[in-house]
TIVO-2410 file (N, C-alpha, C; in nm, 3 decimals):
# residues 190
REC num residu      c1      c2      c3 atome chaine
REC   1      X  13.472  11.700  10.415     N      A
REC   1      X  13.368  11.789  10.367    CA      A
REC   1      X  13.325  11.880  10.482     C      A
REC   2      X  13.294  11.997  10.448     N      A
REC   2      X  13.290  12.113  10.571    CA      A
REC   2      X  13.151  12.059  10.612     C      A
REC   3      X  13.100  12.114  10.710     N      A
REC   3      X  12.966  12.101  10.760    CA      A
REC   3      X  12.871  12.162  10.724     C      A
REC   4      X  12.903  12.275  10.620     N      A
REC   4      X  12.763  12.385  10.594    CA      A
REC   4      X  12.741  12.274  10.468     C      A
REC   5      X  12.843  12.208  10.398     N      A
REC   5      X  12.764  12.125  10.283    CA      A
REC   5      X  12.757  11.961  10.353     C      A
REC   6      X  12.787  11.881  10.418     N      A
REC   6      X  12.747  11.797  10.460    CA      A
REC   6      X  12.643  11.801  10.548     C      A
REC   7      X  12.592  11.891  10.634     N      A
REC   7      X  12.448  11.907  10.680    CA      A
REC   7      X  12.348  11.912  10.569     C      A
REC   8      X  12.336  11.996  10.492     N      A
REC   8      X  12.248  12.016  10.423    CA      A
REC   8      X  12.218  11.875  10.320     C      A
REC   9      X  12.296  11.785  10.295     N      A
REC   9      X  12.314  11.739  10.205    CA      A
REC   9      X  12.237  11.561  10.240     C      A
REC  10      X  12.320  11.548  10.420     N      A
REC  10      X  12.282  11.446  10.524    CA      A
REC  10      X  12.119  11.519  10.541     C      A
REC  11      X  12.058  11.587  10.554     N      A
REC  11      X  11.906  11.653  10.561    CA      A
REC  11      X  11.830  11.627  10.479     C      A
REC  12      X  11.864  11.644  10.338     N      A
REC  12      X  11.791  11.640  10.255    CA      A
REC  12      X  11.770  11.442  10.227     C      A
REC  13      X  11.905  11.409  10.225     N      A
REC  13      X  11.910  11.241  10.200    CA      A
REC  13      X  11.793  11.150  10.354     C      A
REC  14      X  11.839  11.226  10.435     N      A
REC  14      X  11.733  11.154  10.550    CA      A
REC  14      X  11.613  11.247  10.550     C      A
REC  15      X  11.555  11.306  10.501     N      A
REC  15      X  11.417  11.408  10.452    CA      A
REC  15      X  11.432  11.467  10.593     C      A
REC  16      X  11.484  11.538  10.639     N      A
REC  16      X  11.517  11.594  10.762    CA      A
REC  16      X  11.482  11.740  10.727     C      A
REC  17      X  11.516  11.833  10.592     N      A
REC  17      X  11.547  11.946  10.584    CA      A
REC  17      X  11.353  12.032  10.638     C      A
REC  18      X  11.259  11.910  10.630     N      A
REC  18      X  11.182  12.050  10.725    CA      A
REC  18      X  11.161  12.078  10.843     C      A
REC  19      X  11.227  12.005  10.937     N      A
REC  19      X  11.198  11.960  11.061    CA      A
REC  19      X  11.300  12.095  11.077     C      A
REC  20      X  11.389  12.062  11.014     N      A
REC  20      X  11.574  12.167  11.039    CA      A
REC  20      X  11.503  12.313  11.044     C      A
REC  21      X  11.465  12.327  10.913     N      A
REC  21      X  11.401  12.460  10.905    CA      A
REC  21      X  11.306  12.501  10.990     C      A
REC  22      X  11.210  12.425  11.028     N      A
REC  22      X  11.080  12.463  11.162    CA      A
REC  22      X  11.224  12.494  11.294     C      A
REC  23      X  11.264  12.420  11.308     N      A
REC  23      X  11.351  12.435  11.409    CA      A
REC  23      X  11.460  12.519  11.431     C      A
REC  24      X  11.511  12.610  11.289     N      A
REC  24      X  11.539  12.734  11.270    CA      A
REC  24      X  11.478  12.855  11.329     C      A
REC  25      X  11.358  12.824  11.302     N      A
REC  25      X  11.240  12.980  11.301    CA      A
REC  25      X  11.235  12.957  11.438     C      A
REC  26      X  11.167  12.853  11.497     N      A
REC  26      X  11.165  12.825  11.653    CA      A
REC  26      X  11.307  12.886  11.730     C      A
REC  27      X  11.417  12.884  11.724     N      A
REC  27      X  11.540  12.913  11.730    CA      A
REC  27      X  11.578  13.061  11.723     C      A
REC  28      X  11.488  13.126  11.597     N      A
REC  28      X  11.515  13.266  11.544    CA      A
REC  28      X  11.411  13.321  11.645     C      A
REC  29      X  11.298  13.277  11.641     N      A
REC  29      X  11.212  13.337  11.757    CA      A
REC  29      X  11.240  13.344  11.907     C      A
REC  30      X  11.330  13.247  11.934     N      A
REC  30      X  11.386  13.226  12.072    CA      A
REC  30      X  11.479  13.346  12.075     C      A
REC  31      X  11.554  13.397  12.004     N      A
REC  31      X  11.643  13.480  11.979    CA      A
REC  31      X  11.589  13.626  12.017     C      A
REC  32      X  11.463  13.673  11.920     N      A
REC  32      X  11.425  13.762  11.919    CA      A
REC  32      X  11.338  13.794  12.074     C      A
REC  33      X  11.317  13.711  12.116     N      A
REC  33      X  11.205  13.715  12.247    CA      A
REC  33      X  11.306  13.790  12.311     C      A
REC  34      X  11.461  13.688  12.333     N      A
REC  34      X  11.509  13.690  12.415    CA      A
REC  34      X  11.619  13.864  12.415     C      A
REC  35      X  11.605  13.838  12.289     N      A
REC  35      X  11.676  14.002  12.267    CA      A
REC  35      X  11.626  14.119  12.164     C      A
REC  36      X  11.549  14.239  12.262     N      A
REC  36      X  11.451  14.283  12.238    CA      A
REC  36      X  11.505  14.427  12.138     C      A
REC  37      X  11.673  14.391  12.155     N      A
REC  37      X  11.741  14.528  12.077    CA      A
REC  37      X  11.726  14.508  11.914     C      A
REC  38      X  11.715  14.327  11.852     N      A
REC  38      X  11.754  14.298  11.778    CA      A
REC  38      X  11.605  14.371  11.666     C      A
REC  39      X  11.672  14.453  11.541     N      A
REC  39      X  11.562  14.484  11.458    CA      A
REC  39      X  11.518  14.394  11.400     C      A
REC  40      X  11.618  14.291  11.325     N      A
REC  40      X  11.506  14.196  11.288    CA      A
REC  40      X  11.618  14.046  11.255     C      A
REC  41      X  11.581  13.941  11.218     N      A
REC  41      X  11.654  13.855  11.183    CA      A
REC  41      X  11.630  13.757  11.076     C      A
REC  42      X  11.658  13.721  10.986     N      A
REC  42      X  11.633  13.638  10.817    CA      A
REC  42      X  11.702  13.502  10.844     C      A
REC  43      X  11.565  13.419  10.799     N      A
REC  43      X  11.618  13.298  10.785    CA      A
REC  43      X  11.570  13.218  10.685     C      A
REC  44      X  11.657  13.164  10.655     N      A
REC  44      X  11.644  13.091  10.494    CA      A
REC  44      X  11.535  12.981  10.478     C      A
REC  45      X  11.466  12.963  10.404     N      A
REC  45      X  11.374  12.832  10.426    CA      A
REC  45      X  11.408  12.769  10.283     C      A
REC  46      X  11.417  12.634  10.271     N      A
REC  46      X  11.472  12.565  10.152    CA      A
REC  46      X  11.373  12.547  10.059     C      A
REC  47      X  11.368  12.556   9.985     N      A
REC  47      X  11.283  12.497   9.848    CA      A
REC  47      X  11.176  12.348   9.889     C      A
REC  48      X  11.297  12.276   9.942     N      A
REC  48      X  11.204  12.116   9.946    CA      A
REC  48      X  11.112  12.128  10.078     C      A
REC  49      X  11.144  12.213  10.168     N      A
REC  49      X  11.079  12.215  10.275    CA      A
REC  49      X  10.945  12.284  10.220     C      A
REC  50      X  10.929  12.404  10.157     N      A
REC  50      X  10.791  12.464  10.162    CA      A
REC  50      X  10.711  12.392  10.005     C      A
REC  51      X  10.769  12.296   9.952     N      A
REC  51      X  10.639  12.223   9.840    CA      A
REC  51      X  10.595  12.128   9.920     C      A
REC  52      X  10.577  12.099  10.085     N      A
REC  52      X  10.516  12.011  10.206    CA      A
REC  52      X  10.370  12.161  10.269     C      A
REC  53      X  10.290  12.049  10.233     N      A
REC  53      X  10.190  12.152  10.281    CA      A
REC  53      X  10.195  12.150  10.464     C      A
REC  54      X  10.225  12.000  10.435     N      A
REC  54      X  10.250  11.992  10.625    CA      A
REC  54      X  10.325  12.075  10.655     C      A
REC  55      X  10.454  12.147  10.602     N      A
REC  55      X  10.533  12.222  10.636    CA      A
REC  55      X  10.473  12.341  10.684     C      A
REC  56      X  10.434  12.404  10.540     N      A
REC  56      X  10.337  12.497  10.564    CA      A
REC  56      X  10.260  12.533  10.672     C      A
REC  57      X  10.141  12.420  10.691     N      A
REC  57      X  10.053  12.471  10.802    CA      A
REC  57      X  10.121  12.435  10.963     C      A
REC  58      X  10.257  12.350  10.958     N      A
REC  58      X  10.335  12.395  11.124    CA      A
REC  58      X  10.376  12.505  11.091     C      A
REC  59      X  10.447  12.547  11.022     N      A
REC  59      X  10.532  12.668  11.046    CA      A
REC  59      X  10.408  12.802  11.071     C      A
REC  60      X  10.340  12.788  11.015     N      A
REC  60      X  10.215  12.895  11.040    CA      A
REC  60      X  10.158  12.880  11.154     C      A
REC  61      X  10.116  12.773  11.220     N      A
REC  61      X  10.055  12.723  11.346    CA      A
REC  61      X  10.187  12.751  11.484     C      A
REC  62      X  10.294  12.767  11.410     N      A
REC  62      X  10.461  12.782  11.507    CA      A
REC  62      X  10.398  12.964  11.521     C      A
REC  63      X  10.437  13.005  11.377     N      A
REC  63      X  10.422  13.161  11.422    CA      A
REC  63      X  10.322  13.199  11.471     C      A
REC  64      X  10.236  13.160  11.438     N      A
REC  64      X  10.072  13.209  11.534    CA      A
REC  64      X  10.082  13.181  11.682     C      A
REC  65      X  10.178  13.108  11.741     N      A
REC  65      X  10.188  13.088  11.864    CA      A
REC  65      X  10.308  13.148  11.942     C      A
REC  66      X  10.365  13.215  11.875     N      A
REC  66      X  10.496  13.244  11.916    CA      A
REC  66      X  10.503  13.454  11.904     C      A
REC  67      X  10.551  13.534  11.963     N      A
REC  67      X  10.582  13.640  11.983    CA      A
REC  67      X  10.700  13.661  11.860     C      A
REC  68      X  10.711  13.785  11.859     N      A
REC  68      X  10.869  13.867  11.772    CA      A
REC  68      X  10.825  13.866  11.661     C      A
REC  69      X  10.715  13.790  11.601     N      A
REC  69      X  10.720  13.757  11.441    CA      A
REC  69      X  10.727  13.881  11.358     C      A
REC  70      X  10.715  13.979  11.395     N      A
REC  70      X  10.697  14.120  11.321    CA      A
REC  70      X  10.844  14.174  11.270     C      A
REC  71      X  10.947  14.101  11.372     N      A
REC  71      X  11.076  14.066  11.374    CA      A
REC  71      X  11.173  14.011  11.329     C      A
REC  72      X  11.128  13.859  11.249     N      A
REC  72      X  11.130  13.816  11.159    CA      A
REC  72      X  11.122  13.779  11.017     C      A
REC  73      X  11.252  13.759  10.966     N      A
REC  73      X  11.199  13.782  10.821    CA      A
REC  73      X  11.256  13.620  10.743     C      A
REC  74      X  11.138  13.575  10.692     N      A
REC  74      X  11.196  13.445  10.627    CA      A
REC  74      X  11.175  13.469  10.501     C      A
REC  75      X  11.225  13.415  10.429     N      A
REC  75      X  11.249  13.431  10.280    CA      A
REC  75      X  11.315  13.286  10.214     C      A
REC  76      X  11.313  13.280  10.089     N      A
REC  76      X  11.335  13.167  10.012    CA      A
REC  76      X  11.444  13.197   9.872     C      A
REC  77      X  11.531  13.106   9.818     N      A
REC  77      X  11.603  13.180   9.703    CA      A
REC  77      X  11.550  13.195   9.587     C      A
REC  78      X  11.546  13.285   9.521     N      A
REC  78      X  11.504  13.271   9.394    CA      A
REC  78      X  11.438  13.172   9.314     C      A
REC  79      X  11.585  13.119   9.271     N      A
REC  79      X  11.577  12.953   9.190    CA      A
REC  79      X  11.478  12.854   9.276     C      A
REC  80      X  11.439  12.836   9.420     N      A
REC  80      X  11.379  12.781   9.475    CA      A
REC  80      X  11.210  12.814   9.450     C      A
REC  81      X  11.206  12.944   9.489     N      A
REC  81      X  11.098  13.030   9.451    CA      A
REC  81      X  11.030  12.981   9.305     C      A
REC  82      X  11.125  13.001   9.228     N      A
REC  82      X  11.023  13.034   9.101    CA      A
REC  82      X  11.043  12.842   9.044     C      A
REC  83      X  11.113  12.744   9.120     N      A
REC  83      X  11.113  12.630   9.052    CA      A
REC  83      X  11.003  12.606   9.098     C      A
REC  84      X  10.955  12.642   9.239     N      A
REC  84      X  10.827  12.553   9.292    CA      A
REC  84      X  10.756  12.675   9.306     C      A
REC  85      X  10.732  12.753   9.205     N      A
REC  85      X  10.603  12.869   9.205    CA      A
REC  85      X  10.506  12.857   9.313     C      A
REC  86      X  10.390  12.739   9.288     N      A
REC  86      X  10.299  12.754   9.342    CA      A
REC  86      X  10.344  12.710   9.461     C      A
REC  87      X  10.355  12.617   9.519     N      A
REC  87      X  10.429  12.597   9.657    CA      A
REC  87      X  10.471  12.738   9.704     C      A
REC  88      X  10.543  12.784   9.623     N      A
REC  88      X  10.589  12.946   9.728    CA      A
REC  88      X  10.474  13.001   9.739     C      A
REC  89      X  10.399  13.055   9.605     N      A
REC  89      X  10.290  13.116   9.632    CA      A
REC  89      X  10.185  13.090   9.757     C      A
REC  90      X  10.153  12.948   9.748     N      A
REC  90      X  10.096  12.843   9.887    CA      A
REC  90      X  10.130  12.911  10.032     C      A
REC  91      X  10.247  12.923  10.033     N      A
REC  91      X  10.347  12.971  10.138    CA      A
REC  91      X  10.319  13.107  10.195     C      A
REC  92      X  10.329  13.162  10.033     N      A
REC  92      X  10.297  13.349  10.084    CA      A
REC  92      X  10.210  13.352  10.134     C      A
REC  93      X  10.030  13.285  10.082     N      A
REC  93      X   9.923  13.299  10.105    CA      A
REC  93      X   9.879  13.263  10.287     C      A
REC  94      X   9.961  13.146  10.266     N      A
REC  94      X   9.930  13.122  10.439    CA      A
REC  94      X   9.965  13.188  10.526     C      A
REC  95      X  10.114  13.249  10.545     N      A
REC  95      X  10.209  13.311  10.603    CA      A
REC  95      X  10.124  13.498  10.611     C      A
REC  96      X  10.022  13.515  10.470     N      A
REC  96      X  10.033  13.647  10.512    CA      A
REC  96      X  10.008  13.706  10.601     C      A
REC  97      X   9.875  13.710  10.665     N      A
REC  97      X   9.835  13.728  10.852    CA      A
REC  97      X   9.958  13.679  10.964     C      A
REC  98      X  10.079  13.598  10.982     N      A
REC  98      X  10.136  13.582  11.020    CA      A
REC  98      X  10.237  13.664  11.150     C      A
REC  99      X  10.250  13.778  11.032     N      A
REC  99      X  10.285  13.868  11.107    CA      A
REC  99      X  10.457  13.944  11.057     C      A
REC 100      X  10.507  13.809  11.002     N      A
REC 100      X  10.640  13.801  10.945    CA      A
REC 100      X  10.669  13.885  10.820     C      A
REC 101      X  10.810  13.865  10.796     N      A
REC 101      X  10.815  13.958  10.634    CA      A
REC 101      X  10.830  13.856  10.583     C      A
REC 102      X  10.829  13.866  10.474     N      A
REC 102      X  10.862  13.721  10.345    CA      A
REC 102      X  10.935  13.768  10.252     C      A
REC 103      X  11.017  13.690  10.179     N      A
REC 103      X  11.101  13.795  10.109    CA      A
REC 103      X  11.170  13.635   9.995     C      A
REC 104      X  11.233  13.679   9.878     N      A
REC 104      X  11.297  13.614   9.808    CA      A
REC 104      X  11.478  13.645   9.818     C      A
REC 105      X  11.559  13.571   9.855     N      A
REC 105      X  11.706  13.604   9.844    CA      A
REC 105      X  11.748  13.529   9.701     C      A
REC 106      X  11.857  13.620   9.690     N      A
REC 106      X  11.937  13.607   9.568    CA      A
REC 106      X  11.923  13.592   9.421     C      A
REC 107      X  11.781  13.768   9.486     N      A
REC 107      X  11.705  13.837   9.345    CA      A
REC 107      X  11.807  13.843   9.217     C      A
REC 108      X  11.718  13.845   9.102     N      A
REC 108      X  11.824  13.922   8.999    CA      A
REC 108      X  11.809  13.844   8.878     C      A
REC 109      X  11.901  13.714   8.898     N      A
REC 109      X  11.910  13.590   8.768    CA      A
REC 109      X  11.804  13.562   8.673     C      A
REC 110      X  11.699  13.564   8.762     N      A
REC 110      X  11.562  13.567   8.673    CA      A
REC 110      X  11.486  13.713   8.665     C      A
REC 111      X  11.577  13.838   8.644     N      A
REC 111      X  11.496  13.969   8.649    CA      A
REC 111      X  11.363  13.947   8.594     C      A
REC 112      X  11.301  13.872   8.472     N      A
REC 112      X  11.178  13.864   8.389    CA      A
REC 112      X  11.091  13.832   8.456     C      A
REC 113      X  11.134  13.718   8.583     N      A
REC 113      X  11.004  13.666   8.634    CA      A
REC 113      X  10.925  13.768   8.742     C      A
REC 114      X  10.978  13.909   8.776     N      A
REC 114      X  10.970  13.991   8.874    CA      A
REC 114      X  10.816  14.004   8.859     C      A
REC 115      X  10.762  14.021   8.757     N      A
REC 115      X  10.619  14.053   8.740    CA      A
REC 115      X  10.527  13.892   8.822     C      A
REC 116      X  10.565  13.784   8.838     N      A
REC 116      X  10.502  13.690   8.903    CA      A
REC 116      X  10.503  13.749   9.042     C      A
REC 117      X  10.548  13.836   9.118     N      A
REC 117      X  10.582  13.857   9.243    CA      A
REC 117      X  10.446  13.909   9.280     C      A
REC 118      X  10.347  14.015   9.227     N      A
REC 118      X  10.335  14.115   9.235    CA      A
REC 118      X  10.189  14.109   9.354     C      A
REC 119      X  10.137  13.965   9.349     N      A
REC 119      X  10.027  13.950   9.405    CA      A
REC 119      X  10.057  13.868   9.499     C      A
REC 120      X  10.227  13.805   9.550     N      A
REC 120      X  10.207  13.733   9.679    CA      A
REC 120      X  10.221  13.752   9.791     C      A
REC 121      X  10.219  13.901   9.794     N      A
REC 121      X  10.200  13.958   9.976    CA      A
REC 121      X  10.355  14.001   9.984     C      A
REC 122      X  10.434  13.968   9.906     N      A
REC 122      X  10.614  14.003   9.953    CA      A
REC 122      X  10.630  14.087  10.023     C      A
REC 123      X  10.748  14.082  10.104     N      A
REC 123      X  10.763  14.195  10.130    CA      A
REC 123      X  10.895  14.271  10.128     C      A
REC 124      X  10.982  14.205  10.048     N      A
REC 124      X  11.127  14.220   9.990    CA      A
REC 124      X  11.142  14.149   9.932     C      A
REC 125      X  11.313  14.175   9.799     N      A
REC 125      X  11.358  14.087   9.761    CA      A
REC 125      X  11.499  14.161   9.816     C      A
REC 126      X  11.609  14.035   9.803     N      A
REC 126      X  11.739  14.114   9.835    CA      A
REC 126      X  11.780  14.058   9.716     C      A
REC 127      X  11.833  14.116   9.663     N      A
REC 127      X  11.960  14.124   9.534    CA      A
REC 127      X  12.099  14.021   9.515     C      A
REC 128      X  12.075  13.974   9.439     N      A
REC 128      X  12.218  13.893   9.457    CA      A
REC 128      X  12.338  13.968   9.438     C      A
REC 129      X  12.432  13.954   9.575     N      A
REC 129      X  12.589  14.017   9.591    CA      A
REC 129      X  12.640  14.020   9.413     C      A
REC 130      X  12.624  13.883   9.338     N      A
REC 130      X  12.678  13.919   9.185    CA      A
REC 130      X  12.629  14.084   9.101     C      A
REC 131      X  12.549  14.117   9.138     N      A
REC 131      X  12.510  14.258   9.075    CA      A
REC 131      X  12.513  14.364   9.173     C      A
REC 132      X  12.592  14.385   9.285     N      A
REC 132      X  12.654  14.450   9.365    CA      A
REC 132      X  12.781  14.475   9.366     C      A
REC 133      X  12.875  14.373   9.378     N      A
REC 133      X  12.983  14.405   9.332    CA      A
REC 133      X  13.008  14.502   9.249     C      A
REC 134      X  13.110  14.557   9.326     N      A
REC 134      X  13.224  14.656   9.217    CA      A
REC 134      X  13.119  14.781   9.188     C      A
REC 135      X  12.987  14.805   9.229     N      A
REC 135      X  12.887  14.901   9.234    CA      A
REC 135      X  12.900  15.005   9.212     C      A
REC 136      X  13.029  15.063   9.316     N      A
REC 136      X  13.021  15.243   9.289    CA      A
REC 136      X  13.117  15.216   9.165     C      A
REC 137      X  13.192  15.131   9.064     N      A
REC 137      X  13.239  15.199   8.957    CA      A
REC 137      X  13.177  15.124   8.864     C      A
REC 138      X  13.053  15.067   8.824     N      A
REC 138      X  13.015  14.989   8.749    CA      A
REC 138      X  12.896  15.039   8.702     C      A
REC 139      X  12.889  15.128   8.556     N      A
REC 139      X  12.766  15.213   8.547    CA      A
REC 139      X  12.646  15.124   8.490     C      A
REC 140      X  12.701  15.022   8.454     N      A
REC 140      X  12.612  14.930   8.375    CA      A
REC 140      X  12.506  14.863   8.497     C      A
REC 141      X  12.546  14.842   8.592     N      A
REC 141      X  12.517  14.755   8.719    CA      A
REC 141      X  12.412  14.864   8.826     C      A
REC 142      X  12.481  15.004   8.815     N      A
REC 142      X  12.402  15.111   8.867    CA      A
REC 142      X  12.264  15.126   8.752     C      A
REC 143      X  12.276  15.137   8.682     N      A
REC 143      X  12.189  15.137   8.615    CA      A
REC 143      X  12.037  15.035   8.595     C      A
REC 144      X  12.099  14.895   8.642     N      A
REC 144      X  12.024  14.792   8.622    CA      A
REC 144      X  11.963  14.793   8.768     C      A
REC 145      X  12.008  14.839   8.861     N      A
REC 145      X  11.993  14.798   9.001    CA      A
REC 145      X  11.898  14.902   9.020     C      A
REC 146      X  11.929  15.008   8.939     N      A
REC 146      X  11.792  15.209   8.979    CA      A
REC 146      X  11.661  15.152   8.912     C      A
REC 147      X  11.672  15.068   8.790     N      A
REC 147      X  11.556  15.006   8.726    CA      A
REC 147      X  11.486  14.897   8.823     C      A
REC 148      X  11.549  14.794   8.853     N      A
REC 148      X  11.535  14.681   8.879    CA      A
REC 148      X  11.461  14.757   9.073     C      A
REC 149      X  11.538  14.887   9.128     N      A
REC 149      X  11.476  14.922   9.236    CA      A
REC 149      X  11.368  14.994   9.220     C      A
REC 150      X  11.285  15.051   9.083     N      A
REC 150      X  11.197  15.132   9.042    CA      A
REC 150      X  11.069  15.066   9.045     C      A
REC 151      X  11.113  14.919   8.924     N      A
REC 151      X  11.018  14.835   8.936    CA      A
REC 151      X  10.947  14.792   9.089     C      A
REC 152      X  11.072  14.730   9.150     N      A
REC 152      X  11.042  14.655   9.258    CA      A
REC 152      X  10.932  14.741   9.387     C      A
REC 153      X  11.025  14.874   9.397     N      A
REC 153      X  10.863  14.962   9.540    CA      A
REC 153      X  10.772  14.974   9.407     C      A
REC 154      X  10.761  14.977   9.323     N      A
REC 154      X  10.643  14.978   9.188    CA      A
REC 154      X  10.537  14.883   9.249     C      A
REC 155      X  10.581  14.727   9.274     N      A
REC 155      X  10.498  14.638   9.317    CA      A
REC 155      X  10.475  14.626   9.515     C      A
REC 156      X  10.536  14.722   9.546     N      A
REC 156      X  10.550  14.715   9.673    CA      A
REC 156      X  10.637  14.668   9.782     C      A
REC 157      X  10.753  14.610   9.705     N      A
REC 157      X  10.897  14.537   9.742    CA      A
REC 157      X  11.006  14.602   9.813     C      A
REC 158      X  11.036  14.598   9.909     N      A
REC 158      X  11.168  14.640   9.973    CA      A
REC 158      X  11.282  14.606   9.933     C      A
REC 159      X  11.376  14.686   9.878     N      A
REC 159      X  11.483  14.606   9.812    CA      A
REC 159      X  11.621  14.639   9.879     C      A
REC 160      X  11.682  14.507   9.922     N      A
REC 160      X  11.788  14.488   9.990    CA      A
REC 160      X  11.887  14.487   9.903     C      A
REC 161      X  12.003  14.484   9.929     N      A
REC 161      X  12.159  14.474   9.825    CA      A
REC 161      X  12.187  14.312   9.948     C      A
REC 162      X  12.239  14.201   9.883     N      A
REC 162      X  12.321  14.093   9.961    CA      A
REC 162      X  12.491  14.126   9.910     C      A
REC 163      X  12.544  14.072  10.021     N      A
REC 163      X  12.669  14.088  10.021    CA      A
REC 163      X  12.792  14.182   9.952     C      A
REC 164      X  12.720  14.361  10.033     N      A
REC 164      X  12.803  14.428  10.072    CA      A
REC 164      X  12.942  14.435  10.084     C      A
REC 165      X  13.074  14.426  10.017     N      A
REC 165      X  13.203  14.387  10.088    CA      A
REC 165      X  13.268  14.507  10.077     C      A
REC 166      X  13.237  14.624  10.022     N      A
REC 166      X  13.307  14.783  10.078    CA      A
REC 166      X  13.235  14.878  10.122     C      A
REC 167      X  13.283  14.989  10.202     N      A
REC 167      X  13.187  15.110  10.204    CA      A
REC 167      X  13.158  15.145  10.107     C      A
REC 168      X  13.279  15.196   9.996     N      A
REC 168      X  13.243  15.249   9.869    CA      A
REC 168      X  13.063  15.199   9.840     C      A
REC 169      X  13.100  15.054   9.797     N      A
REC 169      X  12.939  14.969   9.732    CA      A
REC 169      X  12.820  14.986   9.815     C      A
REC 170      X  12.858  15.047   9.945     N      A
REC 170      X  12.718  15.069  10.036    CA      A
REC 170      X  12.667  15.219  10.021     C      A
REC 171      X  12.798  15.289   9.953     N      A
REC 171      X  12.742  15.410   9.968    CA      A
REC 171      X  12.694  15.463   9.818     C      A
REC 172      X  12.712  15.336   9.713     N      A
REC 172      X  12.685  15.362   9.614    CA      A
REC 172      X  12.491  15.340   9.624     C      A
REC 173      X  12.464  15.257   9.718     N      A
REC 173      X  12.337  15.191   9.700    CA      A
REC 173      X  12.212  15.279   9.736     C      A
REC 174      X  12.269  15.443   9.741     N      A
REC 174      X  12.168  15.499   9.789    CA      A
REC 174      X  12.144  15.557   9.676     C      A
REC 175      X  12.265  15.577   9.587     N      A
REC 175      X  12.176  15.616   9.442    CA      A
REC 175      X  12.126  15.521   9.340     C      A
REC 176      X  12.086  15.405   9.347     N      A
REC 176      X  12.022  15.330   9.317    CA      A
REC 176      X  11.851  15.279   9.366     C      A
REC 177      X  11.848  15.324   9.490     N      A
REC 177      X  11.745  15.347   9.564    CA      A
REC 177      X  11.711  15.263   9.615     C      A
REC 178      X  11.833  15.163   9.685     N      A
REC 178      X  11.767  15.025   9.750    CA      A
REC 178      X  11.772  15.106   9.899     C      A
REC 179      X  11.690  14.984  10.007     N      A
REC 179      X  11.637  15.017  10.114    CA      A
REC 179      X  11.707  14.989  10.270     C      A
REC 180      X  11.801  14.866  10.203     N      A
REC 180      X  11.892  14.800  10.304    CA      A
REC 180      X  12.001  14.736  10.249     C      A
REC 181      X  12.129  14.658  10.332     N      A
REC 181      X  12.199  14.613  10.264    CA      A
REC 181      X  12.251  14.503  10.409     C      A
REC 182      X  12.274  14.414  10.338     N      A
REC 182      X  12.392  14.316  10.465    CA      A
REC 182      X  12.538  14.273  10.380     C      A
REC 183      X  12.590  14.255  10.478     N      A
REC 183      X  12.763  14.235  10.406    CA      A
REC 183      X  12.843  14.318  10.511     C      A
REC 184      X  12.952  14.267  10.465     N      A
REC 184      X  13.063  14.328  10.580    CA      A
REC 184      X  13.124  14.450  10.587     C      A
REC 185      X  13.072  14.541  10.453     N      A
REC 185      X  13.067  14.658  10.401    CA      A
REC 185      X  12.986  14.767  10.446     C      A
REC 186      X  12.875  14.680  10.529     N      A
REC 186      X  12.792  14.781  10.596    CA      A
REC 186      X  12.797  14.825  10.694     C      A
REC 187      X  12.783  14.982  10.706     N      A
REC 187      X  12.835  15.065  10.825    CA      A
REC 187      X  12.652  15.053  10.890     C      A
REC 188      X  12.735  15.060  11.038     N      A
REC 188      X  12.583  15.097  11.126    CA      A
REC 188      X  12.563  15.222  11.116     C      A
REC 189      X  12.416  15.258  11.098     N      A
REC 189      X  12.419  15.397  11.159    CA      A
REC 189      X  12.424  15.459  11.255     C      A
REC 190      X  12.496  15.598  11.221     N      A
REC 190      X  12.532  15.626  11.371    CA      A
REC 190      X  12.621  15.779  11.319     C      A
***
């Protein structure tokens, strides 16, 4: 078994996964101190880790003590998000003075629930790569993505594209009106 699924899996079975995650951000912040070119850096926080209020108030008591946070962007997935609503919500609320961005990854699956977003301080969602794909020839997908980006700065949301894999699809994303993109498709500017 590879290690990206036997870590996670050995974490969760020994209740390890919030210690992992505090020790992520600690890690991501070490990063950013240390390299002052970097615009910003995203790191995932798991579902089981933020329905721990203890979680919560270290990781807030971590960033309040630590530099770069403006630098930082943590975010949570979707399905994680909206299974443990209030827990995220919990999360946003503490985190907002923080300093950090907050953000939901691997927007989309639940487009309906977008209207729950609107009061928790967000400050992105990124898009799941499944409604990116194949972009610049897919009018159905352009279409959903110009809506789905209308709504979203509507509520105040930055909207990312995840997993980029051509120029074509990066250069489709400006007529859709998202804000950023990651994937291996993405050109630096320059």
């Amino acid at each position: 078994m590879a290690a990206g699924r036997a870590l996670p899996a050995g974490c969760r079975r020994l209740k390890l996964t919030p210690q992992l995650d505090l020790a992520a951000v600690a890690l991501g912040l070490d990063e950013l101190e240390a390299r002052p070119e970097l615009t910003g850096l995203a790191i995932n926080l798991s579902a089981s880790s933020i329905q721990l209020p203890e979680f919560r108030r270290e990781l807030h008591a971590l960033l309040k003590r630590r530099r770069g946070t403006a630098r930082l962007w943590l975010e949570v997935s979707e399905a994680g998000a909206l299974a443990h609503f209030d827990a995220f919500r919990a999360l946003c609320i503490e985190l907002m003075h923080a300093g950090c961005q907050m953000g939901i990854e691997h927007f989309g699956r639940q487009f309906s629930e977008i209207g729950r977003l609107h009061d928790l301080g967000l400050d992105y969602i990124k898009v799941d790569a499944s409604f990116i794909r194949g972009l610049d020839s897919n009018a159905g997908n352009q279409a959903f993505l110009k809506g789905l980006s209308t709504i979203a700065k509507g509520i105040g949301l930055k909207v990312i594209a995840e997993g980029v894999a051509s120029e074509a699809e990066f250069a489709a994303l400006a007529g859709v009106g998202f804000d950023g993109a990651t994937g291996p498709g993405v050109r630096e500017p320059g």
